[in-house]
C-alpha positions in Angstrom: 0.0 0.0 0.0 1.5 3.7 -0.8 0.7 6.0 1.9 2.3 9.6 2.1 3.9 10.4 5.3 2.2 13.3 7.1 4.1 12.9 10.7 7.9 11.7 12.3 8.5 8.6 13.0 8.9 7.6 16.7 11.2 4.4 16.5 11.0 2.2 20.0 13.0 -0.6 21.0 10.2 -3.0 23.1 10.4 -4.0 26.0 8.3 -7.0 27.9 6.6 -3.7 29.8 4.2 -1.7 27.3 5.1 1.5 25.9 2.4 4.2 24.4 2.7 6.7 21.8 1.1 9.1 20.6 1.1 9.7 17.1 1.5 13.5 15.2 1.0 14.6 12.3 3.9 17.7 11.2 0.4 20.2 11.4 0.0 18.6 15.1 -2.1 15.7 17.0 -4.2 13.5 15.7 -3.7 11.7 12.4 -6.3 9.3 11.1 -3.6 6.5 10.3 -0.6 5.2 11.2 2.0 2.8 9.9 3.5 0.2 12.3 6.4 -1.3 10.7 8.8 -4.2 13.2 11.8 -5.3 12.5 13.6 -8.7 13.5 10.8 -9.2 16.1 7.2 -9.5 16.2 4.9 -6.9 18.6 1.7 -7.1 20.2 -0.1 -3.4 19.3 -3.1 -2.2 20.8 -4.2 1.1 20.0 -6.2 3.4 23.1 -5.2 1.3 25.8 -2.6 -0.5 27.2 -1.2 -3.6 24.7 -1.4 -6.6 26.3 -0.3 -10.4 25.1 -4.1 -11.1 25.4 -5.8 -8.3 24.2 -3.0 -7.1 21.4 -2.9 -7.2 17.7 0.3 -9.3 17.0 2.3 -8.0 14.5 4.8 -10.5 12.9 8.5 -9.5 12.3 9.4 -7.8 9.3 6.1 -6.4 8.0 3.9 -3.3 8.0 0.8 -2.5 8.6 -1.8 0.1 8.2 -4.6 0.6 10.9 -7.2 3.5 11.5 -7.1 5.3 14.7 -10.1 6.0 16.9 -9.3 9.4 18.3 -10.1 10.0 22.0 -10.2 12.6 24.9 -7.2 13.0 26.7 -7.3 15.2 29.7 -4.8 18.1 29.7 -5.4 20.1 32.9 -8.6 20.8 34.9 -9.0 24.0 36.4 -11.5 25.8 39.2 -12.8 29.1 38.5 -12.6 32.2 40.8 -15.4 34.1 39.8 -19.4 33.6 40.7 -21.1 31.4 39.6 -17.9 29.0 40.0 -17.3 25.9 38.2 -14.8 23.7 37.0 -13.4 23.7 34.0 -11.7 20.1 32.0 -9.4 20.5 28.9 -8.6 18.2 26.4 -7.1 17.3 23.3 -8.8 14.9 20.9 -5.7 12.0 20.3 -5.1 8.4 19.6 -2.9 6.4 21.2 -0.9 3.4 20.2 0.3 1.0 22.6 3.5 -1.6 22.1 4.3 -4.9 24.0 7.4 -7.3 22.9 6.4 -10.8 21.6 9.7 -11.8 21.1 12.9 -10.1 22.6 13.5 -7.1 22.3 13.6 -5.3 18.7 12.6 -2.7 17.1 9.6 -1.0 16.0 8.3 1.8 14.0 4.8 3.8 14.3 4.3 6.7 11.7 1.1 8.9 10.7 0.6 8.6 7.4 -2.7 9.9 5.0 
C-alpha cells in the first residue's frame, strides 16, 4: 500500500513492559492513520489502551501495517474558576494512542502517521 507520510517517525526498542505513543502529524495531533512497521521481532499493538499479550494485535516481524485510529479525549489540565457562579473547567485534546508490547525479545519497531 502507498501512503504519504504526514508525521515523524517515533522508532521504540520494546520492552516486555508496554510502551504508548502518541502519534503526530507535522500540522499537530491527531492523524487518522498510522503505519506500524517491526523489524527482527514480532509486537503485540493495541491502540487506546494498554497492549497486552491477550488483548494485542500481534504484529509478525518484518512487516507493516496500516490501521485507523479511533481518536479520543485526553485530559490536559482541569481547572477551578474564581469568579461567581464558580465551576470547574476540563481541557482536552482529541488523540489516539498506540500501545506496544514485545512478543519476542526485544527489537525494534516503528509507528508513523501517514494519509
Amino acid at each position: 500500500m502507498l501512503s504519504k507520510i504526514v508525521g515523524q517517525s517515533t522508532v521504540l526498542t520494546m520492552s516486555g513492559t508496554a510502551q504508548t505513543v502518541i502519534p503526530t502529524t507535522f500540522a499537530g495531533p491527531a492523524p487518522k492513520v498510522v503505519r506500524i512497521a517491526t523489524n527482527a521481532q514480532p509486537a503485540f499493538v493495541n491502540f487506546n489502551t494498554t497492549a497486552t499479550t491477550s488483548t494485542g494485535i500481534l504484529i509478525p516481524a518484518n512487516s507493516a501495517e496500516h490501521f485507523k485510529l479511533e481518536n479520543s479525549t485526553v485530559l490536559v489540565s482541569t481547572g477551578t474558576s474564581t469568579t461567581i457562579p464558580s465551576y470547574i473547567a476540563t481541557y482536552g485534546i482529541s488523540t489516539g494512542t498506540v500501545s506496544v508490547l514485545q512478543a519476542g525479545t526485544a527489537g525494534t519497531i516503528s509507528i508513523t502517521a501517514v494519509a
